[in-house]
C-alpha positions in Angstrom: -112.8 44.7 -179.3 -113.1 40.9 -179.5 -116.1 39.0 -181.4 -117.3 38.0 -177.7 -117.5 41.4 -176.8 -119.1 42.3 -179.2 -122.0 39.5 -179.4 -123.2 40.8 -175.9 -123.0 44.3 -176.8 -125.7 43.1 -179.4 -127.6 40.7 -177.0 -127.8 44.0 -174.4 -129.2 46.3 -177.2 -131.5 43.7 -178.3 -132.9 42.8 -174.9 -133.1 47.0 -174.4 -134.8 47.7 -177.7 -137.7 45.2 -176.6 -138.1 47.3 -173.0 -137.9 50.4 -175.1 -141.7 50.0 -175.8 -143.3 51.3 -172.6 -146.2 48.9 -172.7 -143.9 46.1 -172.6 -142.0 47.6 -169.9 -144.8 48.3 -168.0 -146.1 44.7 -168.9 -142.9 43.8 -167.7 -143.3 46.1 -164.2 -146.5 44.7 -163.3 -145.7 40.8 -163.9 -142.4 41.5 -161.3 -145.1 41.7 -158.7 -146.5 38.4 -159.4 -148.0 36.0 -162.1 -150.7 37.3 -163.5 -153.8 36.6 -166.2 -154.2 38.4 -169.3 -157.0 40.1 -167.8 -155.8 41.5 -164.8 -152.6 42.7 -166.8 -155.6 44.7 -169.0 -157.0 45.9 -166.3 -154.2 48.1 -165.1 -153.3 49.2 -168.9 -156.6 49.5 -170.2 -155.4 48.6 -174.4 -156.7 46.6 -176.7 -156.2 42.5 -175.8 -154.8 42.0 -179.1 -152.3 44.9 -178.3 -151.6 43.5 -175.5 -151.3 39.7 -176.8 -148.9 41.1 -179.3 -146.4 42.7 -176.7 -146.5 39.7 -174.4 -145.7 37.4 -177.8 -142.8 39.7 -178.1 -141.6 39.0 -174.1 -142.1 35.4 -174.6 -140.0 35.4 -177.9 -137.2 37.2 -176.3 -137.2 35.6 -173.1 -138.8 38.0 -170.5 -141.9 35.9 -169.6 -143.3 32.6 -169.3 -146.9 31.5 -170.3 -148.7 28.4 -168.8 -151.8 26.7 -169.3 -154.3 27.9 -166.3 -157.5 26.4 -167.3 -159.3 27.8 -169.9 -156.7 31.1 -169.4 -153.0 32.1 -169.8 -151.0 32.9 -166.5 -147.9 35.2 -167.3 -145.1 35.9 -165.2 -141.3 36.6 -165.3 -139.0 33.8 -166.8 -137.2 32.3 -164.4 -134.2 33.6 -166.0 -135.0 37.1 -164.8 -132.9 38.1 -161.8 -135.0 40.3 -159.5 -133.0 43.0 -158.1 -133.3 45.9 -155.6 -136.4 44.3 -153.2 -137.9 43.5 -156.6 -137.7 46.9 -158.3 -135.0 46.0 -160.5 -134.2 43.6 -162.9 -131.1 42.1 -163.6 -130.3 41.8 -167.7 -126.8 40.8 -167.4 -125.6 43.7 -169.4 -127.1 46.5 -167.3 -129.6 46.6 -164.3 -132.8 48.0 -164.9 -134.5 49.9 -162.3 -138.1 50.7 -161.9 -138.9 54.1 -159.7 
């Protein structure tokens, strides 16, 4: 196995240890629909916002979503460097494809 190999077998289990949290994968399923405030992400999970504000730091930091300025508010969506998949229902992580039911 060459160094190359394995530096994405690490980048892979990285990316799935973050999506191993089922908020953050569910954070992650809801924002695949469309860009979305912090708000109306709590209004579907129902946690604490500073629960919440720490899973969406940790998809920032690793490169799942995207934050912009909307006013007063945060708008969150899917980094443009997610590949949707599947009629949106997938996403592609360049190690695997991750599918949603």
């Amino acid at each position: 196995m060459n160094s190359n190999s394995t530096s994405s077998q690490a980048i892979c289990v990285r990316k799935l240890k973050v999506l191993a949290d089922t908020t953050r994968l569910s954070v992650l399923e809801i924002l695949m629909e469309g860009p979305k405030h912090v708000g109306e992400l709590n209004a579907v999970l129902r946690i604490e916002q500073s629960l919440l504000s720490h899973h969406l730091k940790v998809l920032r930091e690793e490169g799942f979503v995207k934050a912009t300025r909307d006013g007063k508010a945060v708008l969150y969506c899917c980094a443009p460097n997610i590949q949707q998949r599947n009629g949106g229902r997938a996403i592609d992580l360049g190690c695997c494809l991750l599918c949603f039911d």
